[in-house]
C-alpha positions in Angstrom: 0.0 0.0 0.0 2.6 2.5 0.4 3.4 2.2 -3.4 0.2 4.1 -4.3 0.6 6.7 -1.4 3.9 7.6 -3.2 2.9 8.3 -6.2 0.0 10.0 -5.0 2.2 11.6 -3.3 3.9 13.1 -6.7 0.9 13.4 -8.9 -0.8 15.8 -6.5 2.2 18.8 -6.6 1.6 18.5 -10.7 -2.1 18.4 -10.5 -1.9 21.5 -8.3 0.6 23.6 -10.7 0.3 22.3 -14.3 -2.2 22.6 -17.2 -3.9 20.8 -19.8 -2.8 18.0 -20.8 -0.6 17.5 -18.1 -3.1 18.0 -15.8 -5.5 15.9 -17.5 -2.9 13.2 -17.8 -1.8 12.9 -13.5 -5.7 13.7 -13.0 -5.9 10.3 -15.1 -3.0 8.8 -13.2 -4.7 9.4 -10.3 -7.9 7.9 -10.7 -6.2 4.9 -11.7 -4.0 4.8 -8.1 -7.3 5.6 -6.4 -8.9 1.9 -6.4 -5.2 0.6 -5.0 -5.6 3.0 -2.2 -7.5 2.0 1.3 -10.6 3.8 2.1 -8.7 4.7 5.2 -6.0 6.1 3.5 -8.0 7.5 0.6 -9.9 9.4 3.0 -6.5 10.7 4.8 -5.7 12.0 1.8 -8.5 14.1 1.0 -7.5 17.2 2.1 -4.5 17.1 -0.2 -6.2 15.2 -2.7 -9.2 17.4 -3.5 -8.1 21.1 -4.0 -6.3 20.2 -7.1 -9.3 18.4 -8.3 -11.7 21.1 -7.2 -9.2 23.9 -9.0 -9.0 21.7 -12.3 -12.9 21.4 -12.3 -12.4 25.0 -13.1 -10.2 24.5 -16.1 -11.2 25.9 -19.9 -10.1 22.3 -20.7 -13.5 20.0 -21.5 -10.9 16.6 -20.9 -9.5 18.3 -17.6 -12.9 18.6 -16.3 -13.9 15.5 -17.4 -10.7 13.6 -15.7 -11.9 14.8 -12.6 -15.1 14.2 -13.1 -14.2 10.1 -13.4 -11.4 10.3 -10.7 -14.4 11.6 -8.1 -16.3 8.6 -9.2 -13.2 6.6 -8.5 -13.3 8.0 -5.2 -16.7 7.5 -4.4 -16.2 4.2 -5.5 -14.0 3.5 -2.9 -15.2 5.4 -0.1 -19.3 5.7 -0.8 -21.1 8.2 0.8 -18.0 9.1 3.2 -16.5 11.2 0.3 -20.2 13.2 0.0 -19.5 15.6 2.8 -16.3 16.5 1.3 -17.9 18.1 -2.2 -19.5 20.9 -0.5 -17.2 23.1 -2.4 -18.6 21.7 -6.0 -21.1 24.0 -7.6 -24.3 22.7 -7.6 -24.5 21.9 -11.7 -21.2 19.9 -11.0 -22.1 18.1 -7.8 -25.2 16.7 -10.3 -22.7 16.1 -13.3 -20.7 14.2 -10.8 -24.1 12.7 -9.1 -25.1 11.2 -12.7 -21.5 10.0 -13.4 -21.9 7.9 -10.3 -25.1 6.6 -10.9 -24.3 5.3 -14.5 -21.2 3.7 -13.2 -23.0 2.3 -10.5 -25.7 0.9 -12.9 -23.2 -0.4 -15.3 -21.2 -2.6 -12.6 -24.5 -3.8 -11.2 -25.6 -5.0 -14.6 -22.3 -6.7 -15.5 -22.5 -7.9 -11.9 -25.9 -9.4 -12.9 -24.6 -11.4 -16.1 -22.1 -13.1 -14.8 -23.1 -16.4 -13.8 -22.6 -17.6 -10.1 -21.7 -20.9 -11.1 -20.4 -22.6 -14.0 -23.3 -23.9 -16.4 -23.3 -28.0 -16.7 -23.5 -29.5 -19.8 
């Protein structure tokens, strides 16, 4: 576990001071460490985490905001409604952008979940 806290640990500084597509790309990087990460840890991490993330949200860049957009799901994914709280600062049109991201991803796992059989099928 302490490899994904180190590179978290570099990709935040760059998310915090570069721009498109560098930022897009370690927003990316990110939300691929995220689902390595703990919940315990992840949610540690929040306060270091999220003000790049909230900042590039902000971008002109549609693929910034977008890469955020999927590396919150991430997070929610891993911590649920524990990571709600911490959103406040979101506008309200991107808390529901970020809302209906979660929901489709939701959906979409629970309906692969579904068609996978429990058991093999004997012939």
């Amino acid at each position: 576990t302490s490899e994904p806290r180190r590179c978290l640990a570099v990709l935040i500084p760059v998310a915090a001071r570069e721009e498109a597509p560098v930022l897009q790309a370690s927003i990316r990087l990110i939300s691929r460490i995220v689902p390595r990460v703990g919940a315990g840890e992840l949610e540690q991490l929040l306060p270091q985490l999220l003000p790049p993330l909230f900042d590039a949200f902000k971008s002109p860049s549609a693929d910034v905001r977008k890469a955020v957009v999927f590396a919150l799901v991430d997070m929610y994914l891993v911590l649920g409604d524990a990571l709600t709280p911490h959103l406040s600062e979101l506008s309200t049109s991107q808390l529901k952008l970020v809302t209906i991201y979660i929901n489709r991803t939701a959906k979409a796992r629970s309906e692969a979940t579904d068609l996978q059989p429990s058991a093999p099928i004997a012939t």
